[in-house]
Structures are given as structure tokens and as C-alpha cells.
MARTIRO-703454 format. One record per residue: residue number from 1; residue in one letter; x, y, z of N, C-alpha, C in turn. Coordinates in Angstrom, 3 decimals. Layout:
[rec NUM, "A", [X, Y, Z], [X, Y, Z], [X, Y, Z]]
...
This chain:
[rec 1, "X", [45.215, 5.006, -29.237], [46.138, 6.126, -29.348], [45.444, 7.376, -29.903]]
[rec 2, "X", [45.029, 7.154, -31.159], [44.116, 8.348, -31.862], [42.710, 9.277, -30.870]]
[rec 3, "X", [42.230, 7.872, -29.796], [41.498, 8.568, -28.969], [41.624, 9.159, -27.669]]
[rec 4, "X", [43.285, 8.967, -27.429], [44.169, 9.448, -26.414], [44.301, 11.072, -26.903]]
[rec 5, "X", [44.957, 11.120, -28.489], [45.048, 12.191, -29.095], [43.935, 13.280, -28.829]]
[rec 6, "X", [42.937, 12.985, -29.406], [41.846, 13.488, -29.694], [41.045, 14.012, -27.931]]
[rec 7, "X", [41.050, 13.319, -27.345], [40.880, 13.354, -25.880], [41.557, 14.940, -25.377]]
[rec 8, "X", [43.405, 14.438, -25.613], [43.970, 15.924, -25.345], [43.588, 16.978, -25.735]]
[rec 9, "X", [43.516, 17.004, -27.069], [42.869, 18.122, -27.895], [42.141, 18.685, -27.608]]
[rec 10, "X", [40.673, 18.185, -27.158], [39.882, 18.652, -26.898], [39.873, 19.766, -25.240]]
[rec 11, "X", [41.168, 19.154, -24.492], [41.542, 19.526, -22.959], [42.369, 20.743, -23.539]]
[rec 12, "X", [43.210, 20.774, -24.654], [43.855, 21.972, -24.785], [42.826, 23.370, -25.993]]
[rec 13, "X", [41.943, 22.866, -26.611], [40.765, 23.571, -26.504], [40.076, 24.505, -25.976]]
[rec 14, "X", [39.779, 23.760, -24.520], [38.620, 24.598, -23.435], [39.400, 25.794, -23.169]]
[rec 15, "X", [40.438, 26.010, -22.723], [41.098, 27.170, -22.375], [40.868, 28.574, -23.005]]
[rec 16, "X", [41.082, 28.334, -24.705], [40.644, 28.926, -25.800], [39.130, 29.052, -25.990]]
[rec 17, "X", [38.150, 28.458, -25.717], [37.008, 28.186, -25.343], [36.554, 29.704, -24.277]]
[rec 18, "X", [36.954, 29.668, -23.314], [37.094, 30.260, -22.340], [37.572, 31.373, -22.623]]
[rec 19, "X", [38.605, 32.030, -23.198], [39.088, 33.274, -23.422], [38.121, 33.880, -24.658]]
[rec 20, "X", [37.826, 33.244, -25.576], [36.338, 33.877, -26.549], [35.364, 34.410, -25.337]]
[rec 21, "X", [35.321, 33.380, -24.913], [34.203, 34.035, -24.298], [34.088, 34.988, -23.487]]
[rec 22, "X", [34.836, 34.940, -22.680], [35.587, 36.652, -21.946], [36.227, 37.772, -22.796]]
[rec 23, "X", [35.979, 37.486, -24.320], [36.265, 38.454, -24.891], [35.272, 39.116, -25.071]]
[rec 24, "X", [33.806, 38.500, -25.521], [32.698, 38.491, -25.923], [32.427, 39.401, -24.717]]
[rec 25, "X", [32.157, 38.522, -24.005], [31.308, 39.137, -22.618], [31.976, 40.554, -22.191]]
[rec 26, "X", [33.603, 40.847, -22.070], [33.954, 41.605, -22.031], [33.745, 43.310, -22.743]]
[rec 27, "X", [34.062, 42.344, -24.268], [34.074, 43.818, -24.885], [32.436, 44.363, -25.451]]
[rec 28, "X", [31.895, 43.246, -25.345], [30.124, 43.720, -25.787], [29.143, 42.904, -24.817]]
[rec 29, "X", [29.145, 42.634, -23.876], [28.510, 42.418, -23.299], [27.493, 41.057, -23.458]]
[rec 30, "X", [27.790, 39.816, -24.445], [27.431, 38.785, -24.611], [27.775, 37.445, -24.005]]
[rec 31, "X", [26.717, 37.040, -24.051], [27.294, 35.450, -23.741], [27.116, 34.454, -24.808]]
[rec 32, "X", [28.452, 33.759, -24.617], [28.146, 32.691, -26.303], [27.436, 31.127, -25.442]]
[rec 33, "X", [26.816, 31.192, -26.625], [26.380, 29.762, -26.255], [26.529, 28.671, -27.036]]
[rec 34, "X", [26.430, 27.260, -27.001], [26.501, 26.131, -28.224], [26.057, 24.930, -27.930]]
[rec 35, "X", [24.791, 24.939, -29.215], [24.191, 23.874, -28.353], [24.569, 22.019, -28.528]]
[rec 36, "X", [26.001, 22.488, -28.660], [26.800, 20.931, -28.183], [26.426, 20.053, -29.823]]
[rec 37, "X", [26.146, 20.409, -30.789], [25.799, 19.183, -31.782], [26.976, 18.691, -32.543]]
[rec 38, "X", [27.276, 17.198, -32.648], [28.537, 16.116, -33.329], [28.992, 17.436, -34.229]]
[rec 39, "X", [30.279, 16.945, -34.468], [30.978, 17.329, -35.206], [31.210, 18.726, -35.690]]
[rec 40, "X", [31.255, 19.691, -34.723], [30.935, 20.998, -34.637], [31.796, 21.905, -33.929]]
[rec 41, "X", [33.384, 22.370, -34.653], [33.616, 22.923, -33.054], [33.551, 24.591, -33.172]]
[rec 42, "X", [32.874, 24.483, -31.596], [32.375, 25.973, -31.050], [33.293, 26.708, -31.316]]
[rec 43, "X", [34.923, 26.426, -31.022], [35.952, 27.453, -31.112], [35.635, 28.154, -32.517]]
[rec 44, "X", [35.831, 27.377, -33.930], [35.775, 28.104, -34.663], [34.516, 28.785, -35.327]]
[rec 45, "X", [33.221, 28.157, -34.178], [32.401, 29.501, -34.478], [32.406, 30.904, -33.657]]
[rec 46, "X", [32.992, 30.506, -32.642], [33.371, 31.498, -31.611], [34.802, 32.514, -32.590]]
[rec 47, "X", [35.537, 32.218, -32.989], [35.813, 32.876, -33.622], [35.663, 33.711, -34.589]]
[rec 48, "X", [35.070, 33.046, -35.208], [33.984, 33.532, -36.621], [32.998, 34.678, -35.959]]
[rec 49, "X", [32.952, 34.798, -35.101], [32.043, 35.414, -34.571], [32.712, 37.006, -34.253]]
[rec 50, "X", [34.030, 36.539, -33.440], [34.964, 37.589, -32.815], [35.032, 38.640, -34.062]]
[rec 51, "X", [35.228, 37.856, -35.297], [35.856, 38.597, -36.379], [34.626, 39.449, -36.826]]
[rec 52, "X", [33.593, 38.953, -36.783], [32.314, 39.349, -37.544], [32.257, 40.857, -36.730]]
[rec 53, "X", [32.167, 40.532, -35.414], [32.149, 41.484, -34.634], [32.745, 43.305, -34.469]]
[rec 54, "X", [34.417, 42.915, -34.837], [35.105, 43.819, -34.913], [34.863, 45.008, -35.784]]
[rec 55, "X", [33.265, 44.602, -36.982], [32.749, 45.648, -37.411], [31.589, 46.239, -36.923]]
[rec 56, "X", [31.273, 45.922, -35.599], [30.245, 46.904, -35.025], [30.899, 47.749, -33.908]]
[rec 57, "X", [30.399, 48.872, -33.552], [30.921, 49.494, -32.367], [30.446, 48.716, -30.907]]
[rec 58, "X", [31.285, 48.669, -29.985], [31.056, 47.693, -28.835], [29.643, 48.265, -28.512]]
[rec 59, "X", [29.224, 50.055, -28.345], [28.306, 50.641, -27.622], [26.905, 50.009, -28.263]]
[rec 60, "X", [27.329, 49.980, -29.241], [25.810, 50.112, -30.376], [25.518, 48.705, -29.828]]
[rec 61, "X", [26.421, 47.066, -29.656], [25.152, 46.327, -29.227], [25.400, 45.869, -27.755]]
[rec 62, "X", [26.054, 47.236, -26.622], [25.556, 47.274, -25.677], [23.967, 47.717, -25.440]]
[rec 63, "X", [23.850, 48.676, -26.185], [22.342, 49.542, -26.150], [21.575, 48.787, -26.809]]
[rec 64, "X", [21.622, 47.315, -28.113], [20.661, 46.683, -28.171], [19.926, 45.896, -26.892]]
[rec 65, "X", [20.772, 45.768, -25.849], [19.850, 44.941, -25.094], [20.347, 43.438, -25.327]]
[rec 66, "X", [20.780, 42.795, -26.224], [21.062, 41.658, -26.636], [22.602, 41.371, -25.091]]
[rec 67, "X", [21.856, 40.275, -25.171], [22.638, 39.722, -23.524], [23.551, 38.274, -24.429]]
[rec 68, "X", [22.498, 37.390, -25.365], [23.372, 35.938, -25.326], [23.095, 35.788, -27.126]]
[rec 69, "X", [24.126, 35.040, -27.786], [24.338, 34.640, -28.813], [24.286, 32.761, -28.908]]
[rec 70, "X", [23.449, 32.024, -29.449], [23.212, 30.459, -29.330], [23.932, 30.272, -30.805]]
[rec 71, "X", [24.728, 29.531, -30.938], [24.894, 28.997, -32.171], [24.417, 27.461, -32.393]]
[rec 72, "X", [23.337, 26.791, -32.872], [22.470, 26.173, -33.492], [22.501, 25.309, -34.395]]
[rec 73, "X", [22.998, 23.891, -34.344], [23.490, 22.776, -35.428], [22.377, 22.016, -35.953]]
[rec 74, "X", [21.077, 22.386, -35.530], [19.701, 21.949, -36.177], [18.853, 22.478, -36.753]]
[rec 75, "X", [19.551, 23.787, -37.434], [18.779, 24.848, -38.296], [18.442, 24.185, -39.292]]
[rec 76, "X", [19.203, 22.990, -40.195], [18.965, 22.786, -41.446], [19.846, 23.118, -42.456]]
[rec 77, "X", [20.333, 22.547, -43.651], [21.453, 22.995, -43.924], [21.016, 24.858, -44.993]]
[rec 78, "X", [21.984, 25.179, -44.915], [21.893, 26.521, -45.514], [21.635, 26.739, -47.318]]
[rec 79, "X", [20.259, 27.930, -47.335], [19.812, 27.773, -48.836], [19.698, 28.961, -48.701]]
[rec 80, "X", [19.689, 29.672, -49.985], [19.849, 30.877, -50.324], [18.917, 32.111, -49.608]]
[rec 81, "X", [17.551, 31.555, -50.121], [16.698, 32.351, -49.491], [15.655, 31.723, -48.085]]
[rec 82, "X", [16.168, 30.657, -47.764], [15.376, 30.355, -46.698], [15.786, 30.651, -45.551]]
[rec 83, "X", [14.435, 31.090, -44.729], [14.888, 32.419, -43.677], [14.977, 31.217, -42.277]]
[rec 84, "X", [16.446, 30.088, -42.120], [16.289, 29.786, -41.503], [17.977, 29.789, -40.458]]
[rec 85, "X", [18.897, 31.107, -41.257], [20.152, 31.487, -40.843], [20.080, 31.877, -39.511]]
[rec 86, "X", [19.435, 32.530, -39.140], [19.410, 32.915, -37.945], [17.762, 33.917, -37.561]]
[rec 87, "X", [17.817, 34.069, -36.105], [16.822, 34.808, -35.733], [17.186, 35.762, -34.141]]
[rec 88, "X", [15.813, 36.613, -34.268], [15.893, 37.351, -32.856], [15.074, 37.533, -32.006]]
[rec 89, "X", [15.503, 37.178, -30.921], [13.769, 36.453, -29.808], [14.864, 37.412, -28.228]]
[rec 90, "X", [13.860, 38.359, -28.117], [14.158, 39.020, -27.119], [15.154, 39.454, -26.486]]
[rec 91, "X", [16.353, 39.036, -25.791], [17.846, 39.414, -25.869], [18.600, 38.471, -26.128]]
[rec 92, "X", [18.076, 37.288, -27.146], [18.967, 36.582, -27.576], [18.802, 36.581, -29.151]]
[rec 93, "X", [20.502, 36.155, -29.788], [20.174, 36.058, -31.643], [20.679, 34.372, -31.338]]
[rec 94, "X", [19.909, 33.468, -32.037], [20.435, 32.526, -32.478], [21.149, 32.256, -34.317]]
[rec 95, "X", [21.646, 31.157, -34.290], [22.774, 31.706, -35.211], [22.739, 30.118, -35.723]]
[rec 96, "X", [22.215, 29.685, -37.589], [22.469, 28.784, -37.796], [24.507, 28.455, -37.786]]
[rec 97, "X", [24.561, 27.267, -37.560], [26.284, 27.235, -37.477], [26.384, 26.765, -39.115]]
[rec 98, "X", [25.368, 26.217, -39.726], [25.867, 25.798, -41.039], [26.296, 26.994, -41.930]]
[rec 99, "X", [25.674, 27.831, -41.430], [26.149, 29.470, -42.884], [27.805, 29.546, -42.926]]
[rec 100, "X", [28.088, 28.627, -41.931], [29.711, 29.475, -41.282], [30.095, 27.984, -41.705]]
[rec 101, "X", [29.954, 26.943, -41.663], [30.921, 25.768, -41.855], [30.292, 25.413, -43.265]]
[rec 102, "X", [29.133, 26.041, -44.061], [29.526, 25.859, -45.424], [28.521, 27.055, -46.441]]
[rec 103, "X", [29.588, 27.929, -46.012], [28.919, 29.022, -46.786], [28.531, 29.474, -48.291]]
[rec 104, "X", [27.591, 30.130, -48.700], [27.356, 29.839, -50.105], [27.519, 31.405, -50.935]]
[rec 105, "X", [27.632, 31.354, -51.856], [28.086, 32.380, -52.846], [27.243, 33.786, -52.206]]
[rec 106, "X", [28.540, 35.023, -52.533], [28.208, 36.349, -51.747], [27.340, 37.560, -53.053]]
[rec 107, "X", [26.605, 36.856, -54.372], [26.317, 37.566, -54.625], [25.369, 38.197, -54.277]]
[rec 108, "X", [24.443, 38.105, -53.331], [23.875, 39.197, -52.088], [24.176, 40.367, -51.811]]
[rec 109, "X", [25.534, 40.221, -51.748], [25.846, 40.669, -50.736], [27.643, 41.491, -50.843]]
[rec 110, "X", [27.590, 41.927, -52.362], [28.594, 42.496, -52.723], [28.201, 43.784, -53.489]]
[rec 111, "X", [29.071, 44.929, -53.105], [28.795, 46.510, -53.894], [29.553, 46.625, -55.620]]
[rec 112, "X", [29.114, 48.133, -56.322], [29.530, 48.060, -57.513], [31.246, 47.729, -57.232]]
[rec 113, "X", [31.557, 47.656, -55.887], [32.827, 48.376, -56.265], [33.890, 46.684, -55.523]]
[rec 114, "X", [32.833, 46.040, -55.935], [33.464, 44.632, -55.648], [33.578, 43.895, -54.271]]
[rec 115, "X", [33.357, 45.212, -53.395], [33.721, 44.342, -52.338], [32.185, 43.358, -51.291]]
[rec 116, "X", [32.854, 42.557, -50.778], [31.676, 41.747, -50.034], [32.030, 41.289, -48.922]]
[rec 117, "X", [30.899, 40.888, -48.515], [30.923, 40.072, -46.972], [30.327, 38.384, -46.934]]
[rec 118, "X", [30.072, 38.152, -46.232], [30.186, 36.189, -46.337], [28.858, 36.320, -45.605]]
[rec 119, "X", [28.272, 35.598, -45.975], [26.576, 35.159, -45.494], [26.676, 35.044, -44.196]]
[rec 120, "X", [27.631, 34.612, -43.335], [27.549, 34.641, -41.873], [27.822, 36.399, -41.162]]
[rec 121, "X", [28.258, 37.032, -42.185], [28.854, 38.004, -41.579], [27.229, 38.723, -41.714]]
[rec 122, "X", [26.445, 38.727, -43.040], [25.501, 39.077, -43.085], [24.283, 39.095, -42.237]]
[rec 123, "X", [24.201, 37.890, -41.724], [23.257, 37.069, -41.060], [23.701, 37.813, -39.667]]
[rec 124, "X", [25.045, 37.582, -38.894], [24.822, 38.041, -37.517], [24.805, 39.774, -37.668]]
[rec 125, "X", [24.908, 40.404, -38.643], [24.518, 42.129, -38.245], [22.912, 42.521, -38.559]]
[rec 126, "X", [22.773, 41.364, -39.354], [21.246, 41.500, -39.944], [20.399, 40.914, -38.433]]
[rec 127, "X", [20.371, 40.069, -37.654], [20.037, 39.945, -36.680], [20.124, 40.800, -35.643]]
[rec 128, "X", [21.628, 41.728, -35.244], [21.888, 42.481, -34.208], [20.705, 43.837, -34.858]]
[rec 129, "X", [20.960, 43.815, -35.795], [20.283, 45.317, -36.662], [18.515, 45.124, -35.941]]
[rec 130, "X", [17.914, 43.975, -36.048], [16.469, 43.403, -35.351], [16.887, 43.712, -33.930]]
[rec 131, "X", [17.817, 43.333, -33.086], [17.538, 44.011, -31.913], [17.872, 45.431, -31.482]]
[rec 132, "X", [18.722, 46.283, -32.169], [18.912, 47.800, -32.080], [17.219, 48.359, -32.447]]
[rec 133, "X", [16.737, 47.518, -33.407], [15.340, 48.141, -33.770], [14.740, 47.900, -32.671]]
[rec 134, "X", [14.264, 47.496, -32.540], [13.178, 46.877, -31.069], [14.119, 48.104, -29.759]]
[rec 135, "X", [15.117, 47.700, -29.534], [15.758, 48.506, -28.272], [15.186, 50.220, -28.891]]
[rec 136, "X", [15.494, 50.252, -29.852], [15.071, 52.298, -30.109], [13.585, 52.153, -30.128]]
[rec 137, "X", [13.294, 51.163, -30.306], [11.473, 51.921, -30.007], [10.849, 50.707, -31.153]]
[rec 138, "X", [11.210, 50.108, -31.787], [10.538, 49.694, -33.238], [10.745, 50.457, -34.121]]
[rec 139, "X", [12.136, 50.960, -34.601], [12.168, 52.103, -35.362], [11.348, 51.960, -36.865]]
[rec 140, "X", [11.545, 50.041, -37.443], [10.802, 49.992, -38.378], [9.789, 49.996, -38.406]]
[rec 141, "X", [8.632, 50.497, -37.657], [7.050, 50.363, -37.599], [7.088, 51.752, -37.877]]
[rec 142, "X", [8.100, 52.956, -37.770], [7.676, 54.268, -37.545], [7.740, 55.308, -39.249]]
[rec 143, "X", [6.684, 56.162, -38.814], [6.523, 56.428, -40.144], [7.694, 56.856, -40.950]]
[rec 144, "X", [8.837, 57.215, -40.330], [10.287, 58.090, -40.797], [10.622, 56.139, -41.866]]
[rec 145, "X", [10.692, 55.458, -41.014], [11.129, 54.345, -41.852], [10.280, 53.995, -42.984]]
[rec 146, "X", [8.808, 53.487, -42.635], [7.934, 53.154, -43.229], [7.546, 53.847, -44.729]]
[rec 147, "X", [7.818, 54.955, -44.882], [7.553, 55.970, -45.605], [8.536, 56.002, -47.055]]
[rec 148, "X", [9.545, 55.817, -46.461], [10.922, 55.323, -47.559], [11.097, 54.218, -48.746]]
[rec 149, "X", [9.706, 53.319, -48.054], [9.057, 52.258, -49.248], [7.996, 52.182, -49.144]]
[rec 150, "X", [6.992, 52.920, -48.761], [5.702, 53.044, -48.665], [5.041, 51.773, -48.479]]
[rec 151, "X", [5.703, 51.354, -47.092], [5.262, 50.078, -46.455], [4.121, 50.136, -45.876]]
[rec 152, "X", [3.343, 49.076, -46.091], [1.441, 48.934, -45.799], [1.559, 47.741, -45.233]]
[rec 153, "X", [0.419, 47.922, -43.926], [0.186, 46.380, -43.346], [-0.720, 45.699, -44.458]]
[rec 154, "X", [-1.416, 46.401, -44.977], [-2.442, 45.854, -45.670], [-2.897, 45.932, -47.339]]
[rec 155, "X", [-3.369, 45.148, -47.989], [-3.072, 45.607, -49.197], [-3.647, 47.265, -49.633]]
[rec 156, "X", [-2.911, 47.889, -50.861], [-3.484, 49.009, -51.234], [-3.191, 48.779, -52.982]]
[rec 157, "X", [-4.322, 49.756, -53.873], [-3.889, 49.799, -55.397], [-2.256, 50.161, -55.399]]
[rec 158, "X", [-1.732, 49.170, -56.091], [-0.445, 49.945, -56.768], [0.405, 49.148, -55.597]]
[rec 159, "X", [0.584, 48.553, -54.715], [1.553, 48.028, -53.462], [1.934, 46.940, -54.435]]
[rec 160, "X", [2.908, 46.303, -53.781], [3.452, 44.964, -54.522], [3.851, 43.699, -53.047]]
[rec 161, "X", [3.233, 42.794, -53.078], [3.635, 41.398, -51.989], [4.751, 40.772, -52.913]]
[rec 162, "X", [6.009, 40.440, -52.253], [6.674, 39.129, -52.504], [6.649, 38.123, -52.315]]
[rec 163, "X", [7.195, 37.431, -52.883], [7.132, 36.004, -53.090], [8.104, 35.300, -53.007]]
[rec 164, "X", [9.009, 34.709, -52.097], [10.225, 34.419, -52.563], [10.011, 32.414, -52.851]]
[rec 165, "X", [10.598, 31.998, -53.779], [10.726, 30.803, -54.004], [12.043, 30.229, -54.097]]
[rec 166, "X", [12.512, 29.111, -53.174], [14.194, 28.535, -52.650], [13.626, 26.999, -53.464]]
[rec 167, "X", [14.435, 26.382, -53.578], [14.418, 24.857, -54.229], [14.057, 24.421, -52.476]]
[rec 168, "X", [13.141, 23.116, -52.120], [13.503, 22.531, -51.530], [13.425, 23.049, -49.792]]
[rec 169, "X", [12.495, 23.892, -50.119], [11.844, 24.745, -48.584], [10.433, 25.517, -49.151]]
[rec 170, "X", [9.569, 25.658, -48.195], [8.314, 26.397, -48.912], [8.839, 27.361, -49.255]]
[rec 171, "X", [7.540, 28.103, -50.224], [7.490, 29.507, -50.480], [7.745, 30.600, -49.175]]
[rec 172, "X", [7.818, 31.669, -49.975], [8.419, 32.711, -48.170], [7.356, 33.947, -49.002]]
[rec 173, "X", [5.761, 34.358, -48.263], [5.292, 35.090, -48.386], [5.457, 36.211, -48.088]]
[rec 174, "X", [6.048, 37.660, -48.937], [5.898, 38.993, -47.337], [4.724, 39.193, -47.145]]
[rec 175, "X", [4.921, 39.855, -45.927], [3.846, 40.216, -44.577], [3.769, 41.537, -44.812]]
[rec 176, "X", [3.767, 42.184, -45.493], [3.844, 43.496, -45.720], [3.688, 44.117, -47.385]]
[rec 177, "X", [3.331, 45.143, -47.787], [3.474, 45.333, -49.115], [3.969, 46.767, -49.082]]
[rec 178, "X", [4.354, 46.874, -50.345], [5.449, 47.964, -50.464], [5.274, 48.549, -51.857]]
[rec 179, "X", [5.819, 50.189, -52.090], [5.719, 50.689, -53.455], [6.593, 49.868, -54.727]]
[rec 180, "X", [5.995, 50.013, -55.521], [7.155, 49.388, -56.630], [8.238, 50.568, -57.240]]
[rec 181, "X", [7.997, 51.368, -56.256], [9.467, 52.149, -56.471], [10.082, 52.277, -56.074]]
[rec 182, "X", [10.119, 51.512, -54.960], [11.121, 51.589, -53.513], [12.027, 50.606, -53.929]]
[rec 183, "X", [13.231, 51.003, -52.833], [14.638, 50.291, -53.219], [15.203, 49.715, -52.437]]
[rec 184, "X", [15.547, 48.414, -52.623], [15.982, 47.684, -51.486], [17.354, 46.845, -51.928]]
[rec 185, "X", [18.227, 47.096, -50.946], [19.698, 46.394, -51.237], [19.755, 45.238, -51.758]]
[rec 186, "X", [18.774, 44.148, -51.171], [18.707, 42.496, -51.655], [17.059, 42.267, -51.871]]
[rec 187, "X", [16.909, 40.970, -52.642], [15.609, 40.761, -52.885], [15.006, 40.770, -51.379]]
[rec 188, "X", [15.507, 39.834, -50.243], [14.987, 39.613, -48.753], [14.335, 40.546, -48.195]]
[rec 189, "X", [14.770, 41.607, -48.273], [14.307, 42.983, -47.284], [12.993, 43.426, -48.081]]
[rec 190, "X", [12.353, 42.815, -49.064], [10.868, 43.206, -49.316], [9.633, 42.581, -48.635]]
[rec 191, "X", [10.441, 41.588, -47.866], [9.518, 40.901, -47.304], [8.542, 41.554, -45.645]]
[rec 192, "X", [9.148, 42.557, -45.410], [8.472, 43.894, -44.570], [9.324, 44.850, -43.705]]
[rec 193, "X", [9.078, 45.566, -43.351], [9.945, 46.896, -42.885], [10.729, 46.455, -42.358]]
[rec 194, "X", [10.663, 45.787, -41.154], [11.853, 45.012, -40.694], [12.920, 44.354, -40.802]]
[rec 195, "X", [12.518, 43.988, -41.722], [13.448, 42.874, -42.798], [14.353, 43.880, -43.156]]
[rec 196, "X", [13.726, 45.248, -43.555], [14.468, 46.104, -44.588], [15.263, 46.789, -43.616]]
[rec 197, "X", [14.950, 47.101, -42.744], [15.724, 47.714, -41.844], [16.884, 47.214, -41.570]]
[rec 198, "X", [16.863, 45.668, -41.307], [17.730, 44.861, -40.515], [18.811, 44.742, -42.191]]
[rec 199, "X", [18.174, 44.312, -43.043], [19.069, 44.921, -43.832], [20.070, 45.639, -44.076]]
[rec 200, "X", [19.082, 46.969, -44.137], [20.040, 48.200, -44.268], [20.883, 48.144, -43.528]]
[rec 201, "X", [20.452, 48.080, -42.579], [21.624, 48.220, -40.678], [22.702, 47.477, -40.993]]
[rec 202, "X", [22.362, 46.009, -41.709], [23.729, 45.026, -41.909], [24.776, 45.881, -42.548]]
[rec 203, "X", [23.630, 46.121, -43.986], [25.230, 46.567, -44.988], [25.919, 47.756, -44.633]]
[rec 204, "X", [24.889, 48.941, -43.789], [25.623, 50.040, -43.421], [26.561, 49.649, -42.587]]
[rec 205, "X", [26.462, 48.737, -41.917], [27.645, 48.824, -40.757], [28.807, 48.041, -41.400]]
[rec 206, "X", [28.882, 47.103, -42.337], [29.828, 46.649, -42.728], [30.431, 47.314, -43.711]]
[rec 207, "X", [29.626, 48.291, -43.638], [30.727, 49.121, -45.170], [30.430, 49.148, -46.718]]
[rec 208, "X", [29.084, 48.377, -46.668], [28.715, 48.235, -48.258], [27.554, 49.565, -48.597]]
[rec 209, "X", [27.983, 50.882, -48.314], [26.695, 51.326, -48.138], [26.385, 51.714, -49.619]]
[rec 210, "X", [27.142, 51.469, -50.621], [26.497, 51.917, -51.679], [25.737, 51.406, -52.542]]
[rec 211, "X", [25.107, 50.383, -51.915], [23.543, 49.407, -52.237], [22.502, 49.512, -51.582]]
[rec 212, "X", [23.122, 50.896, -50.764], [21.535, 51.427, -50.070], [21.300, 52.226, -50.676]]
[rec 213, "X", [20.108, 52.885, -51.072], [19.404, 53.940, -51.650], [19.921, 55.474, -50.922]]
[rec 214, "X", [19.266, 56.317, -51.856], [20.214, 57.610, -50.809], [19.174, 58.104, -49.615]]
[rec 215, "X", [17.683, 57.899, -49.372], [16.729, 58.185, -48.848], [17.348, 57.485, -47.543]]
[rec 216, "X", [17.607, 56.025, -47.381], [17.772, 55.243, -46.883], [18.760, 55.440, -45.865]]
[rec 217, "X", [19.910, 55.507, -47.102], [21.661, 55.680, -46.166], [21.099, 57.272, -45.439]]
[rec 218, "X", [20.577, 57.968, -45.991], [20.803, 59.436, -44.863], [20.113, 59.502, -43.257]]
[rec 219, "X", [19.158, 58.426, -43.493], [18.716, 57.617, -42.412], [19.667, 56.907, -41.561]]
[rec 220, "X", [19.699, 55.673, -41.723], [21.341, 55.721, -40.761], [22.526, 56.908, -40.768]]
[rec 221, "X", [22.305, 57.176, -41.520], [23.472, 58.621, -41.683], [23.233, 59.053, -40.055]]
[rec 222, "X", [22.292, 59.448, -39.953], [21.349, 60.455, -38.927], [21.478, 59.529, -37.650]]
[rec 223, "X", [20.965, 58.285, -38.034], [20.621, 57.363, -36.798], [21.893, 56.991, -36.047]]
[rec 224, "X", [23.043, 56.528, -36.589], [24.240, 56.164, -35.983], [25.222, 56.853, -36.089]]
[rec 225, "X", [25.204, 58.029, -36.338], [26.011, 58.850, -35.840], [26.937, 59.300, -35.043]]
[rec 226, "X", [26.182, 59.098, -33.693], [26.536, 59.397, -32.539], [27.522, 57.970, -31.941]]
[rec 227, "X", [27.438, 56.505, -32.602], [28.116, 55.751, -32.539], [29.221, 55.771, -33.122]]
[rec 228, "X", [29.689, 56.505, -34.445], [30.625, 56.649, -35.109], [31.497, 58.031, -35.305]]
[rec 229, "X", [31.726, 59.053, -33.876], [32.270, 60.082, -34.292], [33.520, 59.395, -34.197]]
């Protein structure tokens, strides 16, 4: 009986299944994907997703280029600083599903003024933010960005490398070094321009901008503009 139940369920599901995804594809131009793992259902990452969404402008990740979204049940389970939430590989973001079915504390990721966003919400703008960069040119390689933390490929007197250390995953070296006067919203984004960018891009678009520096925010100020009259 229970697997009669469960059987239906899953038939009255797909339908809903199906309309995410023509929402997706519709209003931004994505395709969802899932790569099928036990005990996992797509709907409510597909949802989770819809919602995350409703804070970017549809145009901005038409013009990333980003075509498909994978959500991913073999990332590993989710740790604070291990960079294994999600990623961005050419016009696709993959997307650990654990950030979203067991998410962990938003102090990341909250302004003076209390408000916050949820590590998944973080993770998929911080990813879209990596492909708007790449689609404008590499904006973080360019000196307008670079310059704002006096980011170096290579070491120089006075630069600073991070280090990040998680319980229970290696160390996370940055690839980059940076002034020790530069300012960055979360510890993560020291780990090289990119990082910082994709950063910034997250919290500006969700509304936390007052944990960006002012050098910083007048930069997107400038940059997305034209997405937000």
C-alpha cells in the first residue's frame, strides 16, 4: 500500500517538475538539471532555486551566457569554508544540493542592519556573479577591479596570502595576494580577485550592500546600472 502511495506521488510530482522548469527556461533562459541521487527531491531544489532567483534581473543572467544549472548530491556534506558548494565551468553552475537540505548558520552573510541571506542563496549568486565576470571580459583580472585590493599574481613586500582552515577538509590556499588594507565582505573573497568579485556581485544583488566597501559598491554602482533602472 505505502508503495502504491509513494508510487502516485511521485506521478503527481513530475507535472510540477515540469512547470519549474519552463519557468526557469522561460524567464532566464536555463535549464535545470538533477543528477537523480536517493533521497533527494529535485522539486524542492527547483524551487529553492525559483526563489533564489527572483533577486536577480532576468537580463543580467541572460547576458551571462549561463545556459544549465546541475544540482549535485555528491558534493560532500556542507562546511563552512570548504569551497565545495558550488562551481562555474563554462555555461554551466553546478550546485551542491546539501547547502539547501541542510543549511548552516548565516553569519557570513548578514549586514549591520540584521538582515541576511541563507548559504544557498549565497552560493547560487556567488556562482552566477563568476559567469557575468567571464561573459564582460574577465572583469576581475582588470586593473579597475584589481586595484581596489591591490591584487598580485605574485608575491610582493607588504601583500598578504590566505589561509583558510575548515575542520575536516584540507587547508584552502589563496592564489593571489592582496593589500592588508583592502576590504572584503567575508573572509572567502581573499582568496583572489575572483572570488572577490563573485562576492561582491552576490551581496550587491541581494541587497546586503553595506558590507561592501565604498570603493567597491561604486563599482557595481557603475557596472549594473543599466540592469536596474
Amino acid at each position: 500500500m505505502l508503495k502504491k502511495i509513494s508510487s502516485d506521488l511521485r506521478k503527481l510530482a513530475q507535472p510540477n517538475l515540469e512547470y519549474w522548469k519552463n519557468q526557469m527556461k522561460n524567464t532566464y533562459g536555463l535549464e535545470l538539471q538533477f543528477d537523480g541521487g536517493a533521497g533527494v527531491d529535485p522539486l524542492f531544489l527547483y524551487r529553492q532555486l525559483a526563489f533564489i532567483l527572483k533577486q536577480v534581473p532576468p537580463q543580467l543572467i541572460k547576458d551571462s551566457g549561463l545556459k544549465t544549472v546541475l544540482f549535485r548530491t555528491n558534493m560532500g556534506r556542507n562546511l563552512k569554508y570548504s569551497p565545495n558548494h558550488g562551481y562555474y565551468k563554462g555555461n554551466l553552475i553546478a550546485l551542491n544540493a546539501d547547502i539547501f537540505i541542510h543549511p548552516d548558520d548565516v553569519e557570513d552573510f548578514k549586514d549591520n542592519k540584521g538582515y541576511s541571506i541563507s548559504r544557498g542563496t549565497q552560493t547560487v549568486i556567488h556562482e552566477i556573479g563568476h559567469a557575468v565576470d567571464a561573459a564582460f571580459g574577465e572583469l576581475s583580472m582588470q586593473p579597475a577591479w584589481m586595484s581596489l585590493s591591490g591584487w598580485s599574481k605574485t608575491p610582493k613586500k607588504g601583500l598578504k596570502q590566505i589561509i583558510i582552515r575548515d575542520k575536516g577538509v584540507p587547508d584552502v590556499v589563496g592564489e593571489m595576494y592582496y593589500s592588508p588594507d583592502a576590504e572584503f565582505p567575508r573572509f572567502y573573497g581573499r582568496r583572489n580577485s575572483y572570488d572577490d568579485w563573485a562576492d561582491c556581485f552576490g551581496f550587491y544583488v541581494t541587497g546586503l550592500k553595506s558590507i561592501i566597501c565604498s570603493s567597491k559598491l561604486k563599482y557595481f554602482d557603475m557596472l549594473l546600472e543599466p540592469y536596474y533602472k
